[in-house]
C-alpha positions as CSV (number, residue, x, y, z in Angstrom):
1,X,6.8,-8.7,13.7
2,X,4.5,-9.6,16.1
3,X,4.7,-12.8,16.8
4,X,1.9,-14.5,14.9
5,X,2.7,-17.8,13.4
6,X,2.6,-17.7,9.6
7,X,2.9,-19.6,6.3
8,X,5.2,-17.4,4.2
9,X,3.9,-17.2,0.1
10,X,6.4,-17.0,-1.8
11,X,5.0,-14.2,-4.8
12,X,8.3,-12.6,-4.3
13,X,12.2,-13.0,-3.8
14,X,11.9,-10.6,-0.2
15,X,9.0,-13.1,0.9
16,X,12.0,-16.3,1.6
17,X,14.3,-13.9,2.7
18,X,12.3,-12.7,5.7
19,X,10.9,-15.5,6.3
20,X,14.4,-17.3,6.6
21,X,15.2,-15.0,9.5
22,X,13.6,-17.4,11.6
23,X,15.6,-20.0,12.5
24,X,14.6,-22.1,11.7
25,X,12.2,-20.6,8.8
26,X,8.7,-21.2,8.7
27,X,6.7,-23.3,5.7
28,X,7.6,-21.5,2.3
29,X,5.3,-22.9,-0.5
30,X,6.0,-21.1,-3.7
31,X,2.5,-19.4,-5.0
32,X,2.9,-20.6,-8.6
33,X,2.5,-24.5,-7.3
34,X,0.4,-23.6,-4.3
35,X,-2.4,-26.5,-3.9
36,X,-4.5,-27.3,-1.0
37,X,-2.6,-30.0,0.4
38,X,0.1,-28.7,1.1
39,X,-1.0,-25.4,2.1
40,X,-3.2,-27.7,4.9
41,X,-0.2,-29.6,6.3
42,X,1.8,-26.0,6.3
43,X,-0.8,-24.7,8.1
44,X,-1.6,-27.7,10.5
45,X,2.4,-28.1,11.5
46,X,2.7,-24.0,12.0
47,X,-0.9,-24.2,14.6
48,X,0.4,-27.2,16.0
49,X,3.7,-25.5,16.8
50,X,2.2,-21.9,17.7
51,X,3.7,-21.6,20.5
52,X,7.0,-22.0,19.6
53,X,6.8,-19.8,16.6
54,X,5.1,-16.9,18.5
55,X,8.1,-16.8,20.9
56,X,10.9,-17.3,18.4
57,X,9.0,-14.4,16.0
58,X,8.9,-12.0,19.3
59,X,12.5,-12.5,19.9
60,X,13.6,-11.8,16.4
61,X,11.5,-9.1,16.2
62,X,13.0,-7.6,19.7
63,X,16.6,-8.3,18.2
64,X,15.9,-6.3,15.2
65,X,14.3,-3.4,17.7
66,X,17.7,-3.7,19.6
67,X,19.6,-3.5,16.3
68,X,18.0,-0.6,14.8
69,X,18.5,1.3,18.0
């Protein structure tokens, strides 16, 4: 993880599960209903609040460094 803000696809039962590490988790849209409105707003509210999610995804990811350890 490197702290890049993201709208997690869900294609895959892992895909929810790391993206509900975040707390709290980012947009999930499932891919089998994926349309272009909501995909939009996902992405709008995740630019929107970049900051935010950059810092919370860099301090996961340096917990999880810090666990494995």
């Amino acid at each position: 993880m490197t702290g890049t803000p993201f709208v997690a696809l869900d294609y895959d039962p892992k895909v929810p599960l790391h993206a509900r590490l975040l707390d709290p988790a980012p947009p999930i849209l499932p891919i089998g209903a994926l349309a272009a409105g909501p995909l939009r707003a996902a992405l709008e509210q995740v630019w929107e609040e970049r900051e935010d999610w950059s810092r919370r995804g860099r301090e996961l990811a340096a917990a999880m460094r810090e666990r494995a350890a």
